[in-house]
C-alpha positions in Angstrom: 115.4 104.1 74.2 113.6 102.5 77.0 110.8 103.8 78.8 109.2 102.2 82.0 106.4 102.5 84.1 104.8 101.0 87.0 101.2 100.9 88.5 98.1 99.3 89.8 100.8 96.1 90.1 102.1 96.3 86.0 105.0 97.5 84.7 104.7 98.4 81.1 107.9 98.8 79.5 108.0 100.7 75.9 111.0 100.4 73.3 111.7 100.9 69.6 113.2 98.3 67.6 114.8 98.7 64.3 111.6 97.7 62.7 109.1 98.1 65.5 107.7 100.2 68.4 106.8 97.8 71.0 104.7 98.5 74.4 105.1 95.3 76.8 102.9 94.9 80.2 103.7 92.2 82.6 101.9 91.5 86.3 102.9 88.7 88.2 104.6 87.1 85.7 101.9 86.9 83.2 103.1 89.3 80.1 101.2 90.9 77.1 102.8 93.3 74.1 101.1 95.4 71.2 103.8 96.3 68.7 103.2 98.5 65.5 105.7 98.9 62.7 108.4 101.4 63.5 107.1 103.9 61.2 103.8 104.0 63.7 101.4 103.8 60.6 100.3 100.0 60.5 97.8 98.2 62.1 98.8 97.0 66.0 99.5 93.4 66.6 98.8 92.0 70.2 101.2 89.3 71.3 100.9 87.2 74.7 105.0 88.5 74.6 107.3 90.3 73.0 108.4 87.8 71.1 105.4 85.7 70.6 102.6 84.9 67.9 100.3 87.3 66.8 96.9 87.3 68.4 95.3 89.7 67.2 95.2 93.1 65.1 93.7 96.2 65.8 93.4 99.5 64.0 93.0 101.4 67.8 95.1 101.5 71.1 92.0 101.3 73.0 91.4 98.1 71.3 95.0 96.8 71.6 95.0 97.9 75.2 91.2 96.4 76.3 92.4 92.6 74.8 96.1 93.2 76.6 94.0 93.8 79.9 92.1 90.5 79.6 95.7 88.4 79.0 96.8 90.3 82.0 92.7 90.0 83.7 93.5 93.1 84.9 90.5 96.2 83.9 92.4 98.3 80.7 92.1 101.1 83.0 94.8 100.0 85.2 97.6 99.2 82.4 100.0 102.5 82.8 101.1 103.5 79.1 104.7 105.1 79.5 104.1 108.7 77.1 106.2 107.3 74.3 103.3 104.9 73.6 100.3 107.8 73.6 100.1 107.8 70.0 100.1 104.3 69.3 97.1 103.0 66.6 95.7 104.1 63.6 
């Protein structure tokens, strides 16, 4: 299942994995992805893409979300979050 949204300029796109859920952002071809384990209890892990190295971890979506923003330089009020994705974080 794939879930998309698009505003302020971003699309965020948000998927499950077998072994993660996984909320990716991209604006103007810049991209940036907070994935948590599939059971939705572990820390989240900000990538610069989906695929990419680990950044960074966070135990809170508001945290994920603020240092996804600044790899975007967008505000983290403007990133949509598809609903799916509400209750990423610890």
């Amino acid at each position: 299942m794939t879930t998309s949204v698009t505003e302020n300029g971003i699309t965020a796109r948000y998927e499950e994995t077998e072994t993660e859920r996984l909320l990716v952002f991209e604006r103007e071809g810049a991209t940036a992805a907070i994935a948590q384990n599939i059971g939705g209890y572990a820390m989240l892990k900000v990538r610069p893409s989906a695929d990419g190295d680990e950044l960074e971890r966070y135990y809170g979506f508001d945290m994920a979300l603020d240092h996804a923003a600044e790899l975007l330089g967008v505000s983290p009020h403007d990133l949509p979050v598809p609903a799916p994705a509400d209750d990423m974080g610890m």
